[in-house]
C-alpha positions as CSV (number, residue, x, y, z in Angstrom):
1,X,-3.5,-14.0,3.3
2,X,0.3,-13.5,2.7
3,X,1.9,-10.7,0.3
4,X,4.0,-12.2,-2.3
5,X,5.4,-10.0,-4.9
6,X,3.4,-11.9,-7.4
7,X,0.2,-12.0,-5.4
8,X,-1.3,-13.5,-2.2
9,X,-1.0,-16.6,-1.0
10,X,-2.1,-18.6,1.8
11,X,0.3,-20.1,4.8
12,X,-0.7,-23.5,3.6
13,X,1.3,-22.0,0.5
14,X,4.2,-21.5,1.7
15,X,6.1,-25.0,1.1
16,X,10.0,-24.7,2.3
17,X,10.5,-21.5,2.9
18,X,14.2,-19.9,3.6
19,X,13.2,-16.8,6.4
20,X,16.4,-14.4,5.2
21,X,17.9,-14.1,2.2
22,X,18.6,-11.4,-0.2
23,X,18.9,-11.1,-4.0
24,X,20.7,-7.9,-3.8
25,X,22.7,-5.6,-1.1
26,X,23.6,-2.2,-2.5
27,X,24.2,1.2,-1.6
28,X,20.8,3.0,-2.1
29,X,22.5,6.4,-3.0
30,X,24.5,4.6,-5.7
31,X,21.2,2.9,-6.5
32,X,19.6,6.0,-7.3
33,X,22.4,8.5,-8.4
34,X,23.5,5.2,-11.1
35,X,21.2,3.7,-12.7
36,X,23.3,1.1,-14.4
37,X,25.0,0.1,-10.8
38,X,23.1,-2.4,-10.8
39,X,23.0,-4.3,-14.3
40,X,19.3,-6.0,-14.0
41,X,20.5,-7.5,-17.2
42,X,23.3,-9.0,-14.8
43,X,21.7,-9.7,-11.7
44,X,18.3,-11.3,-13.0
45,X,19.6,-14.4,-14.6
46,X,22.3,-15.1,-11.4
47,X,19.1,-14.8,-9.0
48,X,17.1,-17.1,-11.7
49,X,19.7,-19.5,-12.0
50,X,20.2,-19.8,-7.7
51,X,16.5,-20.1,-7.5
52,X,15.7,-22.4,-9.8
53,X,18.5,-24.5,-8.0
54,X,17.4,-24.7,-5.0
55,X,13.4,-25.2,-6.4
56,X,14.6,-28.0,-8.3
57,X,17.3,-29.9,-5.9
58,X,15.6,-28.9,-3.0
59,X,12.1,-28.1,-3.3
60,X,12.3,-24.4,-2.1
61,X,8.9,-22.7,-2.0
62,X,9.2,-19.3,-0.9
63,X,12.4,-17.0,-0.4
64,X,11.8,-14.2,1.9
65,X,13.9,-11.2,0.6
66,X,14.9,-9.6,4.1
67,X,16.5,-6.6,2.1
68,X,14.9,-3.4,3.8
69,X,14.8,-0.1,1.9
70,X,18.0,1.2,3.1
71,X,19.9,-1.5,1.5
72,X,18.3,-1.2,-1.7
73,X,15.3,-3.2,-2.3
74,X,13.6,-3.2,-5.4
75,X,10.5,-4.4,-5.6
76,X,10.4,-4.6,-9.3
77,X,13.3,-6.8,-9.1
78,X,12.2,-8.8,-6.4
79,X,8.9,-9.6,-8.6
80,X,11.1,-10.2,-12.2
81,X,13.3,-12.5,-10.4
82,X,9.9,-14.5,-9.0
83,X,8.4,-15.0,-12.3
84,X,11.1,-16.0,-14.1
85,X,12.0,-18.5,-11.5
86,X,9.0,-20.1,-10.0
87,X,9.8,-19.5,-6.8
88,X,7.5,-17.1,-4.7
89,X,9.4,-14.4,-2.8
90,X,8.0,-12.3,0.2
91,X,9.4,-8.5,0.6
92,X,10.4,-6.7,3.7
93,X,10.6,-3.1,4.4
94,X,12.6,-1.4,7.4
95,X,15.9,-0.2,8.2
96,X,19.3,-1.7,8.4
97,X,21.8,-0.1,11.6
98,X,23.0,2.4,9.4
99,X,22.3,5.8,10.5
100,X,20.5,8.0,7.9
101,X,19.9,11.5,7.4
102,X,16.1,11.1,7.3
103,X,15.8,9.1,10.9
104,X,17.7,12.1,12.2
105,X,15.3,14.6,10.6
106,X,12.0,12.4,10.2
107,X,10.4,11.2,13.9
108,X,9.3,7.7,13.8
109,X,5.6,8.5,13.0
110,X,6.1,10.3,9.6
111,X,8.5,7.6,8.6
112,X,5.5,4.6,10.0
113,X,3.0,6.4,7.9
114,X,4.8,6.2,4.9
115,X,6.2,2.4,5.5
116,X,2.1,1.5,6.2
117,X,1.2,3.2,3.0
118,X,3.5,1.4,1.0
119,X,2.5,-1.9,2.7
120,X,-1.2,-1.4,1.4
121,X,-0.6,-1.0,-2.3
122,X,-2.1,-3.9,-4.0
123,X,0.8,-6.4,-5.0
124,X,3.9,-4.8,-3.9
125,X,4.6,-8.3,-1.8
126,X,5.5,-6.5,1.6
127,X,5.0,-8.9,4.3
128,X,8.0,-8.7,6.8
129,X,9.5,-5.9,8.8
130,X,13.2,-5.4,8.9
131,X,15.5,-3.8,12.0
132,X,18.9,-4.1,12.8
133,X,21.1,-3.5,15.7
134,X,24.4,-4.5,15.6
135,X,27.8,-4.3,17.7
136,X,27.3,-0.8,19.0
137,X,23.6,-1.2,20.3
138,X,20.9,1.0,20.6
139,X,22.1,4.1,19.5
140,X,19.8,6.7,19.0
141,X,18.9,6.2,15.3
142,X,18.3,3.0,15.8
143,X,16.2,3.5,19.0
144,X,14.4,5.4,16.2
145,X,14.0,2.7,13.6
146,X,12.9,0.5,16.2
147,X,9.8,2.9,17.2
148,X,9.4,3.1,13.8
149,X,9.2,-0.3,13.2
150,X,6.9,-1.1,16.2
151,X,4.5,1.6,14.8
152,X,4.1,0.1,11.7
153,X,3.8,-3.5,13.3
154,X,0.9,-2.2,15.4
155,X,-1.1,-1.5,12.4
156,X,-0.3,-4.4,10.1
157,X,0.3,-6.7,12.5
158,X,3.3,-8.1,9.9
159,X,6.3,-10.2,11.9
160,X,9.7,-8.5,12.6
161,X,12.9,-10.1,11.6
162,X,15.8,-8.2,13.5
163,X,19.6,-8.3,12.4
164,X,21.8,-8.8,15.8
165,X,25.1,-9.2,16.7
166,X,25.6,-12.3,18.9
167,X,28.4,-11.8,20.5
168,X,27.2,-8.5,22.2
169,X,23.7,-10.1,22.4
170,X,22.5,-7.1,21.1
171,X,18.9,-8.2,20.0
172,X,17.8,-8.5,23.9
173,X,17.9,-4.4,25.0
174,X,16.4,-4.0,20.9
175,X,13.8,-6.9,21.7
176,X,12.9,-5.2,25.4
177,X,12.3,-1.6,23.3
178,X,9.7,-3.5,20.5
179,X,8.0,-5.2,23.3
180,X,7.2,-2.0,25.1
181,X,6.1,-0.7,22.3
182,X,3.9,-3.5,21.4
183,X,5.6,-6.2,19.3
184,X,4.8,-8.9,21.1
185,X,7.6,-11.6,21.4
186,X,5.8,-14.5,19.1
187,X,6.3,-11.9,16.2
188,X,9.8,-11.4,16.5
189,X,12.2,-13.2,15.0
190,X,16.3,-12.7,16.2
191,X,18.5,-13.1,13.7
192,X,22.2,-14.2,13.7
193,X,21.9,-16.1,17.2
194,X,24.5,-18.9,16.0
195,X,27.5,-16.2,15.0
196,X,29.3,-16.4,18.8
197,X,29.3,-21.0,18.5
198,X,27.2,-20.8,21.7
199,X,23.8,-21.5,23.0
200,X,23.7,-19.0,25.6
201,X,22.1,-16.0,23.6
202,X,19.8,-18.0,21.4
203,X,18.5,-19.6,24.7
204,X,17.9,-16.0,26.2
205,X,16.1,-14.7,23.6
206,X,14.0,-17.9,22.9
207,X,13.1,-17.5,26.7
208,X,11.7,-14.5,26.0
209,X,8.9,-16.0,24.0
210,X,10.8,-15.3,20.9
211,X,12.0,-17.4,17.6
212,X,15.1,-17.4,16.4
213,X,16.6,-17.9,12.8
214,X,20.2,-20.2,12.8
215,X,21.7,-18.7,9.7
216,X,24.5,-17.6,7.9
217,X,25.0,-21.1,7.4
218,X,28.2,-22.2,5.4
219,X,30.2,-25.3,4.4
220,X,33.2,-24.0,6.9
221,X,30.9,-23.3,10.3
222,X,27.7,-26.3,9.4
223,X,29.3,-28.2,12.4
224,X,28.9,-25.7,14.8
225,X,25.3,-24.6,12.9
226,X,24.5,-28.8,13.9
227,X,25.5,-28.6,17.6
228,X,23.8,-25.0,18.3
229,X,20.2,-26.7,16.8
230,X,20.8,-29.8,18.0
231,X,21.2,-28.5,21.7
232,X,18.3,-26.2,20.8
233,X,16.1,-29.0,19.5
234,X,16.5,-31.3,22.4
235,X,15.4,-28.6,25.1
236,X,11.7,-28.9,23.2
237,X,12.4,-25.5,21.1
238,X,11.4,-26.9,17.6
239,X,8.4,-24.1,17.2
240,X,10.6,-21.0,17.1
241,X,13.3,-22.0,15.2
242,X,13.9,-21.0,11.4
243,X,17.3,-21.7,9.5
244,X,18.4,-19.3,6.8
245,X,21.7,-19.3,4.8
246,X,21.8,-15.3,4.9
247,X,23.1,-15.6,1.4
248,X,23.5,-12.3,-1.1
249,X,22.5,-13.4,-4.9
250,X,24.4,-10.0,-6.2
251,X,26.6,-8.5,-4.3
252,X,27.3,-4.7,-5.8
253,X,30.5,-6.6,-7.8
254,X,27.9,-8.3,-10.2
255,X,29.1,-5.4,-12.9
256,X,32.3,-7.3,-12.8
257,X,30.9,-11.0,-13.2
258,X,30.7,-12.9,-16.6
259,X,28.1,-16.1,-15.2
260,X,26.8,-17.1,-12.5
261,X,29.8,-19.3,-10.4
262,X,28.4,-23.1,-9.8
263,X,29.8,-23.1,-6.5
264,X,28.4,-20.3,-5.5
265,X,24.7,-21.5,-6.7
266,X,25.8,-24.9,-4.8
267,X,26.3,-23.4,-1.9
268,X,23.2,-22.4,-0.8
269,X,22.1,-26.1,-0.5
270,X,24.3,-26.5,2.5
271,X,21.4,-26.5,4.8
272,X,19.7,-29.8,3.1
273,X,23.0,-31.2,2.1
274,X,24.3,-31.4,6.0
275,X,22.8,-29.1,8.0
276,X,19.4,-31.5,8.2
277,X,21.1,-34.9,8.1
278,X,23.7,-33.5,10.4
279,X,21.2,-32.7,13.1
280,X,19.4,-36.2,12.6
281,X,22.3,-38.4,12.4
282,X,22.7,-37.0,15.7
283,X,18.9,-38.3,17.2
284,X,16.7,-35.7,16.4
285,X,13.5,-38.1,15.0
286,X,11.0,-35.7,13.3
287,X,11.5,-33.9,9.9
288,X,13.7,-30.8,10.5
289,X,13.1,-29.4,7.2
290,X,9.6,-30.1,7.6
291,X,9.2,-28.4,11.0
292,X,11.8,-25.2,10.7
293,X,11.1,-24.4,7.0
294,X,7.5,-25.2,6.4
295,X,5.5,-25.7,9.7
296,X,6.9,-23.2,11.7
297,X,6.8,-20.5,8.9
298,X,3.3,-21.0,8.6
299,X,2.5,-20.6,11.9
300,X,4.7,-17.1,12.1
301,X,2.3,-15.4,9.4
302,X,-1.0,-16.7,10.7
């Protein structure tokens, strides 16, 4: 069974399902030290209103929140916004690259322990692991959050979605450290493969035995987003790769923002709108949405 925030599901369950998004991004200090940074009073009806969008135009099933706890997930929110908009949401917990004082302080057991613990209280929808390794690599902290993360994959057996840089192809050395520790590849998803407009890194890393998400899709780079799949999908790849737009619903400016902007909401549909038909006009003849956003999902969290 799957963790939702609103209870557990089945893969079969799933429906369209977008592998990384977020409904918020915020400073956890501010989160904590300001209660009001955050307006839920805000940010609930702009993540209703995107949702229901992209339910109702689009058929979205499931949004996996790939918020870990050190950019301020809240699972609370995370379960308000699923109710109120129908659509299921799957939580993640991890790290981001930014160094903390507790990694410094904490070795990667202590931190594992507590991660597991909160994994295996009853409805809190946890059922993806978050790392991140960006421009500067391994550092030590992240080498950390990365032990950490393996750790707590060992015992739950939950996928890994990783944040990379492309252009540094930073998610192979962070991929070779999870696998010695026991991640193996099928569970691994590398993110942000499409950034650099070439096929090289994706192809290393799906090489490797791992998937890859093609995301942070927008109306100004979907033509490059076509020709990296499209490449992809003709050298028999279709199993391990997920799309995502990478989108924030509320961004810490929310306090500022009277609505919810419609071309922001419309945005978000860019990936049925012409990533899909953009890849198909070009020869591709099987459902893309079907296979990258439903089938392939599924087959991740059996």
């Amino acid at each position: 069974m799957i963790r939702t925030v609103t209870g557990k599901i089945t893969p079969g369950e799933l429906g369209r399902t977008l592998i990384h998004e977020h409904i918020i991004c915020t400073s956890p200090d501010f989160q904590f030290a300001f209660p009001n940074w955050l307006p839920r009073e805000k940010v609930v009806p702009i993540a209703v209103a995107k949702l229901r969008y992209l339910a109702e135009k689009f058929q979205l099933r499931t949004f996996i929140d790939a918020t870990p706890i050190s950019l301020g997930r809240d699972l609370g929110l995370l379960r308000e916004v699923s109710e109120k908009s129908g659509v299921q949401i799957i939580a993640s917990s991890g790290f981001y690259f930014y160094p903390c004082f507790t990694a410094i302080c904490v070795p990667p057991e202590t931190m594992a322990r507590f991660i597991i613990d909160e994994i295996n209280v009853e409805n809190n929808g946890i059922h993806m692991l978050k790392c991140a390794v960006d421009a500067e690599g391994v550092t030590p902290v992240v080498r950390r959050y990365l032990e950490t993360i393996a750790l707590v994959h060992n015992e739950t057996g939950l996928p890994v979605y990783m944040h990379t840089h492309s252009g540094n192809k930073t998610g192979l050395a962070a991929q070779e450290i999870l696998a010695e520790k026991g991640v193996p590849p099928e569970k691994t998803v590398v993110g942000h493969v499409a950034d650099c407009n070439s096929c090289d890194y994706a192809l290393e890393i799906l090489q490797r035995g791992c998937s890859i998400s093609v995301d942070r899709i927008n109306h100004k780079n979907v033509r490059n987003r076509i020709e990296l799949l499209y490449r992809l999908l003709q050298q028999g790849f279709e199993k391990r790769i997920f799309v995502s737009c990478d989108h924030v619903c509320c961004w810490d400016n929310v306090m500022n923002q009277i609505s919810v902007p419609n071309d922001d909401v419309e945005s978000m549909g860019v990936i049925w709108q012409e990533l899909f038909p953009g890849t198909a006009a070009k020869g591709i003849d099987f459902d893309i949405a079907e296979r990258v956003m439903v089938q392939n999902v599924a087959a991740l969290f059996e």
